[in-house]
N, C-alpha and C positions, 0 to 999 in steps of 0.2 A: 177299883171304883171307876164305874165309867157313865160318863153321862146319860146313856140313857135307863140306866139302873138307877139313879138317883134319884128320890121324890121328897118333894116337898108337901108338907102337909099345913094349912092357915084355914083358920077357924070350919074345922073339917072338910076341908075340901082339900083332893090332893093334886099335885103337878108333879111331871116328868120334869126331867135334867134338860131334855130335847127342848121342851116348850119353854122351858124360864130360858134357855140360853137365844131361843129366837125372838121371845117377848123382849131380850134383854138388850141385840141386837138392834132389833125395829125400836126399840122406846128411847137408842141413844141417838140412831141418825133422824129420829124426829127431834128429838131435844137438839142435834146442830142444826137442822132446819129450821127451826125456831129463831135461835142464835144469829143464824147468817140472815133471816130476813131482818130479826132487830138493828142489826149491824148495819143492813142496808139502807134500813128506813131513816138510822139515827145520820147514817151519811146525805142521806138526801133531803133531809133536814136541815143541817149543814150550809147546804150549797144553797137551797132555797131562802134561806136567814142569811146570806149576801147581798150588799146593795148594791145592786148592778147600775151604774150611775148612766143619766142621761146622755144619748147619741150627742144632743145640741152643746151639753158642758163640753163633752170631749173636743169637736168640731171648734168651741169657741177658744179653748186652750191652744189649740192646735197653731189655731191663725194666729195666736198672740204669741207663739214659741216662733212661728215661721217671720212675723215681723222682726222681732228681737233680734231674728239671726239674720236676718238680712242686713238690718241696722250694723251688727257687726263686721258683717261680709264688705258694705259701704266704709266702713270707719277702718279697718285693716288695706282696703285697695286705696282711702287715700293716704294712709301713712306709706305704703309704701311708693305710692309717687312721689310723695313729700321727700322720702328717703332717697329718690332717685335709686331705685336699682340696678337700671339697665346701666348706669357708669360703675358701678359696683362691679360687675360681671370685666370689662375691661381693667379696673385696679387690678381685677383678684390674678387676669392673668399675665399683667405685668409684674407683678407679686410669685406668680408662679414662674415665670422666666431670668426673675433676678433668684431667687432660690437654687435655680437649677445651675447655675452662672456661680452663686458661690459655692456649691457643691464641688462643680468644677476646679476649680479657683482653689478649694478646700485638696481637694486632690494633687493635686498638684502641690501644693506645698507639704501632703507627705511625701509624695517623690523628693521633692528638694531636702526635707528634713532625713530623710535615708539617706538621701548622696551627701549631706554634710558629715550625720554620722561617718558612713563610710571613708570620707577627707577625714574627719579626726582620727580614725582609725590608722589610717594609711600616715600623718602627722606623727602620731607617737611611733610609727614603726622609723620613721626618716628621721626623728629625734634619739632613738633608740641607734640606730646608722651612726647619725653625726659623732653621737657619744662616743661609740668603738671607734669611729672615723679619729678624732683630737685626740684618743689615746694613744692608737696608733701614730698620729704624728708625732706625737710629745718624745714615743718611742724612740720613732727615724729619728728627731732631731737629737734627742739623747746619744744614738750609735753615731751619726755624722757628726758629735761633738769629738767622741772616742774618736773612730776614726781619723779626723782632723787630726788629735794630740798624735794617735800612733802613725800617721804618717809623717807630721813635724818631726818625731821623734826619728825614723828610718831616716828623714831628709839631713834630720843633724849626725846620723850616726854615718851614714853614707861621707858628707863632709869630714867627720872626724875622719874616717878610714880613709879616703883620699890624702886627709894632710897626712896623715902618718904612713902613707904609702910614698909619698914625693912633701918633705916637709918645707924645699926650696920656695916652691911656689909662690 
């Protein structure tokens, strides 16, 4: 079945397939042309139903926005005279150079807190020394106590064998 074999027949009269599909064509991009001028009109309708306010209201706004901020502009420069600023700017940078001073300062006292760790370190090892150190004495003094007896003893045995080598004496 193909379009241009098809016909339509309406109150005796007939049509090709060819012609209802170009009628049918042309009758819908007039129907969007229809559509699109409605659309356009209904937008410019729109814009024209805006109240486009008077050049003079704006102008008078304008001045009275530009006063206001002037007034402000005036009331912010004399607070900060009031405030003195420009001695501000001198605190801030003695502010910034005592900062940097304890930073310093700061630093250095982790040096000093490492070197003391370090001293305790080296304390418990000289504590550690001392300890075997007084052992070791208590030692010596222990064997120069022996010694002492075992040489008394040699020194008396020595005297005994003298007397009884010559008992005149």
């Amino acid at each position: 079945m193909s379009l241009e074999s098809t016909e339509l027949k309406i109150g005796g009269q007939s049509f090709k397939g060819v012609y209802l599909a170009i009628l049918l064509s042309l009758s819908t991009t007039l129907g969007s042309g229809v559509w699109l001028a409605s659309s356009l009109y209904s937008r410019l309708e729109a814009v024209e139903g805006r109240r486009i306010p008077e050049v003079g209201q704006i102008v008078e706004k304008a001045a009275l926005d530009k006063k206001e901020l002037q007034s402000s502009i005036e009331l912010i420069t004399a607070e900060l005279k009031a405030n003195d600023v420009s001695q501000l700017q001198g605190k801030l940078a003695t502010l910034g150079t005592n900062l940097k001073t304890i930073l310093e300062q700061q630093q250095k006292l982790l040096l000093i807190d490492e070197s003391v760790t370090e001293l305790k370190l080296e304390i418990e090892a000289m504590k550690a020394t001392v300890v075997k150190a007084e052992l070791v004495s208590q030692k010596v003094s222990s064997f120069e106590s022996k010694v002492s007896k075992v040489s008394k003893e040699i020194e008396d045995l020595w005297k005994g064998l003298d007397y009884l080598s010559n008992p005149l004496q």
